[in-house]
gemmi code that builds the backbone of each chain (N, CA, C; Angstrom):
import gemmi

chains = {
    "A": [
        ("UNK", (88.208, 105.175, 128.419), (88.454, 106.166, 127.362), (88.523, 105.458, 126.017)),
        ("UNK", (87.485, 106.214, 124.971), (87.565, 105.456, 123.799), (88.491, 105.929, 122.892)),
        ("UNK", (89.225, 105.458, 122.413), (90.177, 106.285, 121.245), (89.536, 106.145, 120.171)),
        ("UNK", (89.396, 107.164, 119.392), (88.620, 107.447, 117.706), (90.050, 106.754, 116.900)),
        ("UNK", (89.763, 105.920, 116.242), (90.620, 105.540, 115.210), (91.207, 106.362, 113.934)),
        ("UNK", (90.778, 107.431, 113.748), (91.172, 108.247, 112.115), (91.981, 107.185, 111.509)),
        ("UNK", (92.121, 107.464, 110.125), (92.954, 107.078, 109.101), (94.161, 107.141, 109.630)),
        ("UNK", (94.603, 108.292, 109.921), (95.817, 108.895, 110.459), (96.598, 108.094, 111.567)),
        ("UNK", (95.949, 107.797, 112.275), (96.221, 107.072, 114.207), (96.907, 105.846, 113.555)),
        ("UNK", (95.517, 105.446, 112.571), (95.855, 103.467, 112.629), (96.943, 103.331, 111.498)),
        ("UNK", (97.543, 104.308, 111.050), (98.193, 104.535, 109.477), (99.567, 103.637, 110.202)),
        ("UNK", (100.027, 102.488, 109.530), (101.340, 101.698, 109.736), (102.283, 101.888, 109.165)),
        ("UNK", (102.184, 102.540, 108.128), (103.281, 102.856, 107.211), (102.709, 103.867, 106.064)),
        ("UNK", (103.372, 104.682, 105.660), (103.059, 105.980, 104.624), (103.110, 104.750, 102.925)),
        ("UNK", (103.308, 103.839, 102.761), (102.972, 102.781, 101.512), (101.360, 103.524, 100.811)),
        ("UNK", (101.486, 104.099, 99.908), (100.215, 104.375, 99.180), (99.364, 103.718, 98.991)),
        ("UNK", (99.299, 102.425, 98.830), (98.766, 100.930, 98.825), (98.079, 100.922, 99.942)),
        ("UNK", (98.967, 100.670, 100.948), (98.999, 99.932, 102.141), (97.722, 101.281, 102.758)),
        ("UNK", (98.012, 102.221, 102.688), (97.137, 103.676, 103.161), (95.901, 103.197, 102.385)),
        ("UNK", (96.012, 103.287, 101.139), (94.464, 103.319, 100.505), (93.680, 102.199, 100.807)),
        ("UNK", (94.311, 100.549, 100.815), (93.436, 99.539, 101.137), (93.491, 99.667, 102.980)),
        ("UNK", (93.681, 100.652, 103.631), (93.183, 100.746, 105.291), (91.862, 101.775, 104.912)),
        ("UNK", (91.851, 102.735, 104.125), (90.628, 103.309, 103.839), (89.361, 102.570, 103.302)),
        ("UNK", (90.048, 101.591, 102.403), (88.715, 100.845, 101.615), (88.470, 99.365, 102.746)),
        ("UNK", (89.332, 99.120, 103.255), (89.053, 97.886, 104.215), (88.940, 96.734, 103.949)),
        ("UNK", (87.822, 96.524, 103.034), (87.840, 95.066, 102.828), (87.216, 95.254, 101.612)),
        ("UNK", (86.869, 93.521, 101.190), (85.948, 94.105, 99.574), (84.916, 94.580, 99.821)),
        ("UNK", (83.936, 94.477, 101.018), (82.665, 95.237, 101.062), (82.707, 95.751, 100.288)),
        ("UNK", (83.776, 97.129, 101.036), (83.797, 98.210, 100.265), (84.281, 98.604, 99.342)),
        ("UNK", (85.070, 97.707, 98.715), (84.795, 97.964, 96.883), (84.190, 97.502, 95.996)),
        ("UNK", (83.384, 96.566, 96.587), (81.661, 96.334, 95.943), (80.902, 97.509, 95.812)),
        ("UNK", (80.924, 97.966, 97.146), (80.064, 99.318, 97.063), (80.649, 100.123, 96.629)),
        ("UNK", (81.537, 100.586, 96.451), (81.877, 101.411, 94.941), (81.921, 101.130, 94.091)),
        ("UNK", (81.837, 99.840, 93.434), (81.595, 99.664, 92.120), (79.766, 99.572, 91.993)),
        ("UNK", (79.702, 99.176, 92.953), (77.704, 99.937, 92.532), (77.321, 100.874, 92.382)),
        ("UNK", (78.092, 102.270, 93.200), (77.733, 103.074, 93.260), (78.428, 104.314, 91.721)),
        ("UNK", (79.362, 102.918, 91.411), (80.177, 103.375, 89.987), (78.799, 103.341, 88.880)),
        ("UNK", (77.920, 102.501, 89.211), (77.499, 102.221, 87.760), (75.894, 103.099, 88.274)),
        ("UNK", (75.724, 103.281, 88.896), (74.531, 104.298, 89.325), (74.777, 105.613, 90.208)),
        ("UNK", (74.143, 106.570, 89.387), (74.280, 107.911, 90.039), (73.740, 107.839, 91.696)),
        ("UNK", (73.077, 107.633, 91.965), (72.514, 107.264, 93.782), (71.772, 106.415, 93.821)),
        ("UNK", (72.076, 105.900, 95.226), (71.341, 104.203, 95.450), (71.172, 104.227, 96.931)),
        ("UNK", (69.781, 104.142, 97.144), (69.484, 103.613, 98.551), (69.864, 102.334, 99.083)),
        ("UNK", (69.684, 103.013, 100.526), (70.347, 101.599, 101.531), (69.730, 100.188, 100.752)),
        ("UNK", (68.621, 100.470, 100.786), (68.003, 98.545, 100.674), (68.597, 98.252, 98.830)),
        ("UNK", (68.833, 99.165, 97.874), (69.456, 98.938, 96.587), (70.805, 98.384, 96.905)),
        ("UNK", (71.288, 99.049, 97.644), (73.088, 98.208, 98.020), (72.838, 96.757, 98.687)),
        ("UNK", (71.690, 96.481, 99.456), (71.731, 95.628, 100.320), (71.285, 94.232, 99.217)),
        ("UNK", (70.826, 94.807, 98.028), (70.161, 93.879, 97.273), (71.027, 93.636, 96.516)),
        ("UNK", (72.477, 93.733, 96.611), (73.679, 93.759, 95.306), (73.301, 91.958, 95.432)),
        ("UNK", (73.876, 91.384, 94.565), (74.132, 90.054, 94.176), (75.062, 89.410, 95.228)),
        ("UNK", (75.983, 90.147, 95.880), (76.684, 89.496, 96.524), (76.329, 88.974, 97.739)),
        ("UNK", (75.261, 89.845, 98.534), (74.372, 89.528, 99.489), (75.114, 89.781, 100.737)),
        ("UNK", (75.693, 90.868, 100.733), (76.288, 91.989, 101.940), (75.292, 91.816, 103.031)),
        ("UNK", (75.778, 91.168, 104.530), (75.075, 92.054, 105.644), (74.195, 93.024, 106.095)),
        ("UNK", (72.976, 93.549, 106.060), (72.830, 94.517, 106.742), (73.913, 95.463, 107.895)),
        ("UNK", (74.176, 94.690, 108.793), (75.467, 95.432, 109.646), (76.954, 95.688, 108.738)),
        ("UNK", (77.250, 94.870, 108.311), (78.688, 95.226, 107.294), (78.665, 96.366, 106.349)),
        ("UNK", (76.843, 96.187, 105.649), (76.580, 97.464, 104.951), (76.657, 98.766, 105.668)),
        ("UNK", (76.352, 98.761, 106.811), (76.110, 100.045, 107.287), (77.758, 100.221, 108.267)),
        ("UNK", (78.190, 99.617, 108.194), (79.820, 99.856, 109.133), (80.373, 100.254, 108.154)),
        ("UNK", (80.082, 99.849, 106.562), (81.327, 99.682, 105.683), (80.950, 101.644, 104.380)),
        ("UNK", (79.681, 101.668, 104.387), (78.670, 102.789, 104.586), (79.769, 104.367, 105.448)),
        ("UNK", (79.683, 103.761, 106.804), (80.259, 104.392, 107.257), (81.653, 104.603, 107.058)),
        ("UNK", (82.087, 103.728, 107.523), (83.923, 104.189, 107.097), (84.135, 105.042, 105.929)),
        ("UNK", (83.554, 104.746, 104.864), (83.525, 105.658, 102.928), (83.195, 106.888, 103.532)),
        ("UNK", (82.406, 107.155, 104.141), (81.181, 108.143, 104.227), (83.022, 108.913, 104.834)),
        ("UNK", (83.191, 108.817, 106.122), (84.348, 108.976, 107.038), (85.345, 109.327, 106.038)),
        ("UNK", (85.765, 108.168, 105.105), (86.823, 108.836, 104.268), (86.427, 109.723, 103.003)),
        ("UNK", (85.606, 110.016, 103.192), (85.604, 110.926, 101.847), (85.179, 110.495, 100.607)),
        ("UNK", (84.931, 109.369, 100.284), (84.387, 108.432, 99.147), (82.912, 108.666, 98.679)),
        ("UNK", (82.354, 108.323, 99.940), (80.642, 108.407, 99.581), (80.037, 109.124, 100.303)),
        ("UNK", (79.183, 109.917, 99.975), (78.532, 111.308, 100.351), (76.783, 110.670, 100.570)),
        ("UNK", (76.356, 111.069, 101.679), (75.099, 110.576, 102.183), (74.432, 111.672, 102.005)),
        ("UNK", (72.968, 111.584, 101.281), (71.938, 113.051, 101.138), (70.595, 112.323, 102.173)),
        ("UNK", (70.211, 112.963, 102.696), (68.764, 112.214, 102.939), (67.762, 112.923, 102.021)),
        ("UNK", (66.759, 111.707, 101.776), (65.828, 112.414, 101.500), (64.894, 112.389, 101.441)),
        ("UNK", (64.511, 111.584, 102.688), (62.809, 111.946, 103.391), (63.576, 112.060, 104.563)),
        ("UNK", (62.361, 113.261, 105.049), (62.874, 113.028, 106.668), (61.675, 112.263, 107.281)),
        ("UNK", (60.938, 111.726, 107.033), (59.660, 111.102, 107.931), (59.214, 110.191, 107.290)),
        ("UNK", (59.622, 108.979, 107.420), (60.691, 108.334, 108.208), (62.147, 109.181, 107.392)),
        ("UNK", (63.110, 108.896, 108.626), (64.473, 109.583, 107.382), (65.035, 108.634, 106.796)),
        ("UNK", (65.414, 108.853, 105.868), (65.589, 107.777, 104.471), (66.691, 108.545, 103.630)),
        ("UNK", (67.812, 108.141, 103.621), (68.877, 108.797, 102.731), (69.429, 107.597, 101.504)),
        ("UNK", (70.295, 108.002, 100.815), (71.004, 107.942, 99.501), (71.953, 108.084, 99.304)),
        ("UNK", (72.769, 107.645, 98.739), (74.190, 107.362, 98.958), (75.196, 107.843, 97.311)),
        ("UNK", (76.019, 108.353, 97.081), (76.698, 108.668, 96.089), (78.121, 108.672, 96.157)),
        ("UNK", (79.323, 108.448, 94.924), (79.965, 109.164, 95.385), (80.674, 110.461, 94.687)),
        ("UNK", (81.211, 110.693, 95.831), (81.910, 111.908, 95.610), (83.366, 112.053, 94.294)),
        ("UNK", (83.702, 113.225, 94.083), (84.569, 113.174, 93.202), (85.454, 112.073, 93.606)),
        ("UNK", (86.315, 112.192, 94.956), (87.040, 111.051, 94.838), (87.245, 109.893, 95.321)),
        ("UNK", (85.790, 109.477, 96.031), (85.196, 107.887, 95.199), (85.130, 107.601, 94.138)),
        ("UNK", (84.336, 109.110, 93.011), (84.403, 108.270, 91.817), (85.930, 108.042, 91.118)),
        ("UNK", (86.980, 108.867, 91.935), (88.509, 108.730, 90.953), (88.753, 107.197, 91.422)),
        ("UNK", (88.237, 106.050, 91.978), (88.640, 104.850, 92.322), (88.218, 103.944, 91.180)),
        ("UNK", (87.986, 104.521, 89.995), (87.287, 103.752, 89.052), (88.476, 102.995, 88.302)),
        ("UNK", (89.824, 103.694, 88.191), (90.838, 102.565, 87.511), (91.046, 101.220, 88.873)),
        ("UNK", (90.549, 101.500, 89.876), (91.266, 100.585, 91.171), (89.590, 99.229, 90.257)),
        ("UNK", (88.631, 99.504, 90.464), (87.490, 99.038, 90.307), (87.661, 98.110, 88.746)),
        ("UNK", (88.366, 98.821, 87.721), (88.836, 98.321, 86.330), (90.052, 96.930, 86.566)),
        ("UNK", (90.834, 98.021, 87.028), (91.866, 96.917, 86.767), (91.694, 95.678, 88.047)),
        ("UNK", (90.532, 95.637, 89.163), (90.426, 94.284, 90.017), (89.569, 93.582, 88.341)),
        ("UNK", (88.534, 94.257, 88.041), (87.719, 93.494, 86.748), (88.513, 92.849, 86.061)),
        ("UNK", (89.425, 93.573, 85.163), (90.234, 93.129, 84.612), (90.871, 91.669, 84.514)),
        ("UNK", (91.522, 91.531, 85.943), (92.083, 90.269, 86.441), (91.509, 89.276, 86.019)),
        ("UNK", (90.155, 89.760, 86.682), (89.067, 88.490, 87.028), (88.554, 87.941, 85.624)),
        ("UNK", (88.280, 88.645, 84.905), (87.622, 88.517, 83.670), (89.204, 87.823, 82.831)),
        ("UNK", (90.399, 87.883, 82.971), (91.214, 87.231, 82.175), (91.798, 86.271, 83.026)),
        ("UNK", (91.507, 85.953, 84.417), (92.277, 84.925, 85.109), (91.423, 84.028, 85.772)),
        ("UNK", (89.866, 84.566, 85.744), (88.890, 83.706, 86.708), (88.020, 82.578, 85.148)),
        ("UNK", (87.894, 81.754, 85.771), (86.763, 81.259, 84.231), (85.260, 82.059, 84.666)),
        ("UNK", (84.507, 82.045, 83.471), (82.934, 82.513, 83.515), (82.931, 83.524, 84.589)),
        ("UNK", (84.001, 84.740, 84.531), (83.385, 86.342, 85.449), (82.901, 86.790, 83.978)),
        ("UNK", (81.932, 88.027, 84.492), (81.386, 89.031, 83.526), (81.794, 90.321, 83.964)),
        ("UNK", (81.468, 90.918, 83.015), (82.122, 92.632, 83.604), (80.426, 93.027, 83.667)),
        ("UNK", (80.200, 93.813, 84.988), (78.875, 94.665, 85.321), (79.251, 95.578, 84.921)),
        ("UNK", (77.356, 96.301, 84.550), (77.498, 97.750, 84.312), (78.182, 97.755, 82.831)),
        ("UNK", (78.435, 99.356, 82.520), (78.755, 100.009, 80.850), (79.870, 99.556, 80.778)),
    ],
    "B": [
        ("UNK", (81.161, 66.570, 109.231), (81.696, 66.845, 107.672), (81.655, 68.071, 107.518)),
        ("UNK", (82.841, 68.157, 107.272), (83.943, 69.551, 106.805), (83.466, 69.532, 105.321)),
        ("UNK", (82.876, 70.772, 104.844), (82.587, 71.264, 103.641), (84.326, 72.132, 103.003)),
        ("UNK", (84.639, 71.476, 101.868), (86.072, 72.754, 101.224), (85.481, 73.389, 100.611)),
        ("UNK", (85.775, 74.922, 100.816), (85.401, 76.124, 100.287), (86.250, 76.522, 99.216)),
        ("UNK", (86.179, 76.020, 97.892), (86.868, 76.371, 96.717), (86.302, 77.487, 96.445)),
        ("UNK", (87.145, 78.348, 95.329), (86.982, 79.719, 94.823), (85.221, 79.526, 94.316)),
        ("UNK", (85.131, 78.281, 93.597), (83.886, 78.473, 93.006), (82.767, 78.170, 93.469)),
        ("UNK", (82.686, 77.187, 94.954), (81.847, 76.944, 95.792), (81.546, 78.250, 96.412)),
        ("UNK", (82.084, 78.889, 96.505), (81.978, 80.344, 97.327), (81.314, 81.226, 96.612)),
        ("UNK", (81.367, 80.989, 95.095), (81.084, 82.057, 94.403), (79.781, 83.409, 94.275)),
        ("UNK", (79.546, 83.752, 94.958), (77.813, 84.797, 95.130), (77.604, 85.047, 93.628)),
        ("UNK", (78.599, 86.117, 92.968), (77.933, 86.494, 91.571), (79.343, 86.200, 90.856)),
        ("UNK", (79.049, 86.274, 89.491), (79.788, 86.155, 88.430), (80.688, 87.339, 87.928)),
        ("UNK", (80.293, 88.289, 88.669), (80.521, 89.752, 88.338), (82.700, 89.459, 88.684)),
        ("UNK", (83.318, 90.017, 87.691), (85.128, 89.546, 87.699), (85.277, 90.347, 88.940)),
        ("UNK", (84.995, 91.723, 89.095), (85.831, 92.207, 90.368), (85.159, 91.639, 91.914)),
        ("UNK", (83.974, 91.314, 91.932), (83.986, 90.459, 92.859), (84.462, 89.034, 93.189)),
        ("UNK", (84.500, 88.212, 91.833), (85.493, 87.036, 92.006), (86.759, 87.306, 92.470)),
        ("UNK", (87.162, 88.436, 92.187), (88.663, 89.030, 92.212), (88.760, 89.170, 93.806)),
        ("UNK", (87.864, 89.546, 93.900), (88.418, 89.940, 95.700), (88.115, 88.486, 96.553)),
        ("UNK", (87.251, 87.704, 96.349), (87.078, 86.186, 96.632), (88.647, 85.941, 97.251)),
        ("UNK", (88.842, 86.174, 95.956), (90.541, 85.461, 95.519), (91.321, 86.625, 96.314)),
        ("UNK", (91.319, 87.342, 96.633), (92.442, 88.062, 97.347), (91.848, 88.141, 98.200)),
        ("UNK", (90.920, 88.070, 99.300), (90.096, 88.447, 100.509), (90.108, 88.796, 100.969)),
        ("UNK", (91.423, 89.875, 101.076), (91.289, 91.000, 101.835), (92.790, 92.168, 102.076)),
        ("UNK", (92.950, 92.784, 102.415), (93.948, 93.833, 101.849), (95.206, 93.043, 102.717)),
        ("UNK", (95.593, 92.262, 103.322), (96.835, 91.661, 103.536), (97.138, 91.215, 102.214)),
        ("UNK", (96.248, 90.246, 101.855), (96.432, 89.426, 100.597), (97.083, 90.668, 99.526)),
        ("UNK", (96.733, 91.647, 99.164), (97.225, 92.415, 98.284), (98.815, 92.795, 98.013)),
        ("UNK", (99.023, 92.945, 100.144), (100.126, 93.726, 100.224), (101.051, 92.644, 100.391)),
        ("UNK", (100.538, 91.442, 100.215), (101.654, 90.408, 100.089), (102.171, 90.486, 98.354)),
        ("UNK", (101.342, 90.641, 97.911), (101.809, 90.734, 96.287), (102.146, 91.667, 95.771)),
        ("UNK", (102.053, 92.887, 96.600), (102.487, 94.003, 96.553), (104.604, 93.876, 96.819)),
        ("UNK", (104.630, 93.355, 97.935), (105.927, 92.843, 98.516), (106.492, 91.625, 97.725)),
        ("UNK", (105.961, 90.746, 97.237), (106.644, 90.115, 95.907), (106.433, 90.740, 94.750)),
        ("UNK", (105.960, 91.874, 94.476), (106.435, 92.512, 92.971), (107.558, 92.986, 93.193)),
        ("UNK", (107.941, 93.161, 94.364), (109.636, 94.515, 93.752), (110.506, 93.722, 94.611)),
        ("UNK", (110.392, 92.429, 94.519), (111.456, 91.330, 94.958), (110.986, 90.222, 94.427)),
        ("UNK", (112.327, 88.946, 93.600), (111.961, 88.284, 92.904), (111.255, 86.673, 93.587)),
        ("UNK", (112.025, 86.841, 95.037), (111.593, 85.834, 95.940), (111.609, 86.408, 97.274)),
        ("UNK", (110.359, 85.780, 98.687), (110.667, 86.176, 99.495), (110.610, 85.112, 100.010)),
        ("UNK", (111.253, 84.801, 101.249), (110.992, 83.860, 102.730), (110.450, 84.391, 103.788)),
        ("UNK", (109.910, 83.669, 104.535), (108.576, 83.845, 105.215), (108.855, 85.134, 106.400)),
        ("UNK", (110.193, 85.206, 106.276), (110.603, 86.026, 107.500), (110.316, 87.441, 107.156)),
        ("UNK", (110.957, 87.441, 105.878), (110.744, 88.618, 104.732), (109.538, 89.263, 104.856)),
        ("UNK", (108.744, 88.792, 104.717), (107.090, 89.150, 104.343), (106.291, 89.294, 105.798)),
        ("UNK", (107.413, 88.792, 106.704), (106.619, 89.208, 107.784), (107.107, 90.288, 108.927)),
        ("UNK", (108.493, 90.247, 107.781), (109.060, 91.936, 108.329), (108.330, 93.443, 107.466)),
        ("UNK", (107.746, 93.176, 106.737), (106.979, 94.125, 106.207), (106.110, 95.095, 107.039)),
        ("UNK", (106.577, 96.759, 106.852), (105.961, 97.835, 107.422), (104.619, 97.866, 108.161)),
        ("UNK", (103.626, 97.043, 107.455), (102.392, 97.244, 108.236), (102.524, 95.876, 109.350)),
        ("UNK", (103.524, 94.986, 109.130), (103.202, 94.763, 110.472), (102.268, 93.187, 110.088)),
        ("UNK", (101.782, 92.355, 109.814), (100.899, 91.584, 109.441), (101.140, 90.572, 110.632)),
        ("UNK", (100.671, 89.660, 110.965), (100.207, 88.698, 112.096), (101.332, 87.437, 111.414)),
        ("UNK", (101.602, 86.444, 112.318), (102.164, 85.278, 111.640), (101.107, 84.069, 111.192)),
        ("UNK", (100.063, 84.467, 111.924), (98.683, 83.286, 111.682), (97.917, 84.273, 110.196)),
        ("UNK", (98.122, 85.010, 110.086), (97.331, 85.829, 109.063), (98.516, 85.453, 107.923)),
        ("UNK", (99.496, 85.777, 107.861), (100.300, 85.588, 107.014), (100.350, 84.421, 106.451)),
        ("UNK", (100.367, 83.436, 107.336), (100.025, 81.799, 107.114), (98.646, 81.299, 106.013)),
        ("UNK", (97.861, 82.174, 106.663), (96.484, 81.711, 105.980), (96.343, 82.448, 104.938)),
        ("UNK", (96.956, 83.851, 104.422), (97.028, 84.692, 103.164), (97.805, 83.527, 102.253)),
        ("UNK", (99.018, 83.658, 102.871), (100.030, 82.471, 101.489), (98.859, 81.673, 101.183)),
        ("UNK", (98.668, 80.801, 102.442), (97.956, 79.370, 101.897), (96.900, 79.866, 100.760)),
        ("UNK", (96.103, 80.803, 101.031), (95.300, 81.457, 100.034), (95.723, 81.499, 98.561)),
        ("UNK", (96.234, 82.012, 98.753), (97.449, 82.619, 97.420), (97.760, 81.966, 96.776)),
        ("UNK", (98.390, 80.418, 97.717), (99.039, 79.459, 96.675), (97.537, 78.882, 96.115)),
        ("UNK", (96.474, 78.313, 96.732), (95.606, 77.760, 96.117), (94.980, 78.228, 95.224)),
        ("UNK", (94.935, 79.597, 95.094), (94.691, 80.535, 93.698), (95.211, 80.460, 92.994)),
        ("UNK", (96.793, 79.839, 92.938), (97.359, 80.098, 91.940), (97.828, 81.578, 91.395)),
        ("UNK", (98.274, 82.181, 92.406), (98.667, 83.963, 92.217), (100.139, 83.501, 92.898)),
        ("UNK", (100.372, 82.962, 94.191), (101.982, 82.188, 94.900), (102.406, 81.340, 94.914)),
        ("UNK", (103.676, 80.876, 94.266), (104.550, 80.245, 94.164), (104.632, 79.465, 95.421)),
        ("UNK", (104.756, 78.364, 96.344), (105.968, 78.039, 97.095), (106.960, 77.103, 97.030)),
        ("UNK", (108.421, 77.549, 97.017), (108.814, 76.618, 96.387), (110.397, 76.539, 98.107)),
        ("UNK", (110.851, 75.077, 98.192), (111.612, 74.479, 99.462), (112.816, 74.875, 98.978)),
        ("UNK", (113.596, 75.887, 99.734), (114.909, 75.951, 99.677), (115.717, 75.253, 100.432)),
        ("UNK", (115.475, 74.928, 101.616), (116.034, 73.735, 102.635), (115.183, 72.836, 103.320)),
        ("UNK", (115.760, 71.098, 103.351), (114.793, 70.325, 103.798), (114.932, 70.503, 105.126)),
        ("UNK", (116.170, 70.747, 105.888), (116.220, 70.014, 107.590), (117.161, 71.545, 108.084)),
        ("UNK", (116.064, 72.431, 108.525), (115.192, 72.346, 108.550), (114.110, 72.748, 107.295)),
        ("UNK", (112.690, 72.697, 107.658), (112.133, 72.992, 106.248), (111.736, 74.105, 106.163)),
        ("UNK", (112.369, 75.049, 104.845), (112.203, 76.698, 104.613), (111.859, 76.641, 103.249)),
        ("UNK", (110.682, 77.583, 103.223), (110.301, 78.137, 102.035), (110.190, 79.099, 101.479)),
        ("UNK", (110.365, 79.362, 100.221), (110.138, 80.845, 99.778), (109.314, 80.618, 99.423)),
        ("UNK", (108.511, 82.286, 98.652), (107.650, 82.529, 97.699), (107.757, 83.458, 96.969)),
        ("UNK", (107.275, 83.002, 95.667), (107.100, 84.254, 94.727), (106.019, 84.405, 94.205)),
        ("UNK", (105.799, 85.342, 92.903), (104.406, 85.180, 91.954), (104.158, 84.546, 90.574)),
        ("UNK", (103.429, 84.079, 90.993), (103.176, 83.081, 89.751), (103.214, 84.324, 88.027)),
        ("UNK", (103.040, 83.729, 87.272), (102.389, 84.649, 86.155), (101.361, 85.482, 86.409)),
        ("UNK", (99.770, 84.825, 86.732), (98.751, 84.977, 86.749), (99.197, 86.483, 88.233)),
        ("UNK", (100.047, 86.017, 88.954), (100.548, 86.809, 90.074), (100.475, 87.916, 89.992)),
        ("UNK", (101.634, 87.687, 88.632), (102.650, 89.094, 88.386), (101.439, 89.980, 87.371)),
        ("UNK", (100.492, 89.344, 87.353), (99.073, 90.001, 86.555), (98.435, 91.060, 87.305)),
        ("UNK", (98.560, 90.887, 88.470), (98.267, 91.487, 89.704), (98.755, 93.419, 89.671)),
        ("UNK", (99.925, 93.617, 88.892), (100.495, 94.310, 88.952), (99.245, 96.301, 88.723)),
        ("UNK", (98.789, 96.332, 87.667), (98.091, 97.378, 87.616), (96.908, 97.287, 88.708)),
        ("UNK", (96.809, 96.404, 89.230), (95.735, 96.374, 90.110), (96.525, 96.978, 91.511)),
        ("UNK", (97.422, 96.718, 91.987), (98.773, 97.207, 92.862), (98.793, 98.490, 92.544)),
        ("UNK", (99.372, 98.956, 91.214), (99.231, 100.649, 90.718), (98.136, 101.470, 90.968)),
        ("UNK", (97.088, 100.816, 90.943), (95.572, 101.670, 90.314), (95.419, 102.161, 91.834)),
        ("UNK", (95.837, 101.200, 92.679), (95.236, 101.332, 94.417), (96.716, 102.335, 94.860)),
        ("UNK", (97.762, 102.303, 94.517), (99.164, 103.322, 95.083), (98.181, 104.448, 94.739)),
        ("UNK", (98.151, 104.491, 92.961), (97.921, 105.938, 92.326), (96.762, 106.695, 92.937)),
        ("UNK", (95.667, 106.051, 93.285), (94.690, 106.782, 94.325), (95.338, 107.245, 95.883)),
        ("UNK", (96.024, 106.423, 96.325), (96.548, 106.819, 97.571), (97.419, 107.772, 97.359)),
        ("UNK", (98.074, 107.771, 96.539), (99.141, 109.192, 96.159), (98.479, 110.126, 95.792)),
        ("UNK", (97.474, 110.562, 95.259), (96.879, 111.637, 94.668), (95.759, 112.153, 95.640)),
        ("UNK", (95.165, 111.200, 96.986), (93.827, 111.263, 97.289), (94.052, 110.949, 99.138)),
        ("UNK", (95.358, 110.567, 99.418), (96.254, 110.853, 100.905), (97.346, 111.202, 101.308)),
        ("UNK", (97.407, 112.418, 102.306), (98.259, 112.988, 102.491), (99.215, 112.085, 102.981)),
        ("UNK", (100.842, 112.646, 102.095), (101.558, 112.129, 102.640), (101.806, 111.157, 102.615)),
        ("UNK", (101.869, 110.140, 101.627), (101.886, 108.433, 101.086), (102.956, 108.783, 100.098)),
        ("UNK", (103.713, 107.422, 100.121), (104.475, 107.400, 98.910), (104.076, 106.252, 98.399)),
        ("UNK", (105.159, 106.346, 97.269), (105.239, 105.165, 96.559), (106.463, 103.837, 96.377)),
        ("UNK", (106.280, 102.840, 97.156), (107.026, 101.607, 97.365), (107.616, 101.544, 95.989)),
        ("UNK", (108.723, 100.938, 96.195), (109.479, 99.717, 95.005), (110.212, 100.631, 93.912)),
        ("UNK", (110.127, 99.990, 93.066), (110.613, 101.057, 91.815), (109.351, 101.875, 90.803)),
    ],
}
model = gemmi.Model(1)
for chain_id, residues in chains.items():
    chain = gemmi.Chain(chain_id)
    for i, (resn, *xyz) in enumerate(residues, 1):
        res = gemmi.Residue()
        res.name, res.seqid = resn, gemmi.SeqId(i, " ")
        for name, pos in zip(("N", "CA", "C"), xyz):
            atom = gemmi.Atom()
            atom.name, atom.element = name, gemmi.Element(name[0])
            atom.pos, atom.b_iso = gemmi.Position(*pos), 0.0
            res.add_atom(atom)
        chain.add_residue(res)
    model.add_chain(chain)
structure = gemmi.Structure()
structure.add_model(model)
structure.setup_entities()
């Protein structure tokens, strides 16, 4: 018997923090929201081409989980071959102060970061 | 021959919020600095009595992280036997809106989360 994990099941403690980084997981996935911050929709092989040089499999596990929580919204749009696109949703895009203030840090505590995007 | 993986040997892109997560690598790392913001020092016992629960080998390898970033303190309160605390550095306690930005989404965007500390 497989148990489905929800948010909910694996939740350790009600910590707002602690809840939101079990939704986002790892940085994958706040790479991929900050790509998907600075472009209205982006296909699979556009994410796969970020600079950071993400997995194929991590992309598509990490793809999934967002998709799962509510973050990023999948359209297809070919069906032959099927070929979808990725966006996000209102509240993926409300993760944009989480996305600022990691920049932030980096750009005043790391030497030579740049801020991507506007 | 053992290659050391410094922050900047590692580095993929220049982009700050991905250096940023380099440096924190992953959401333990957060909620450890999360747990030294609303206490001025902890000992190791402390941080590993924390709600979600964290591993003692994970915990081990987050500090060690931490301190080599320069975000944790460790500093010897007793030699025999040998105990340490930790706290946050400056650059640490910088950490702080980045801690907020990730509560304030979880409070507004999951049911049923609060908010830690003061």
């Amino acid at each position: 018997v497989e148990v489905t994990m929800t948010a909910d099941r694996r939740r350790r403690s009600d910590c707002a923090a602690a809840c939101t980084l079990d939704v986002l997981g790892d940085k994958w996935s706040l790479l991929i929201v900050r790509d998907l911050m600075f472009a209205e929709r982006l296909r699979y092989a556009d994410l796969l081409s970020a600079a950071e040089g993400i997995s194929t499999n991590t992309l598509a596990d990490r793809l999934r989980r967002l998709e799962e929580a509510g973050v990023v919204q999948r359209c297809r749009y070919n069906e032959h071959p099927p070929r979808d696109e990725y966006r996000l949703t209102d509240r993926g895009r409300a993760l944009g102060p989480v996305v600022d203030a990691i920049a932030e840090w980096g750009l005043e505590h790391l030497p030579d970061t740049v801020r991507l995007g506007g």
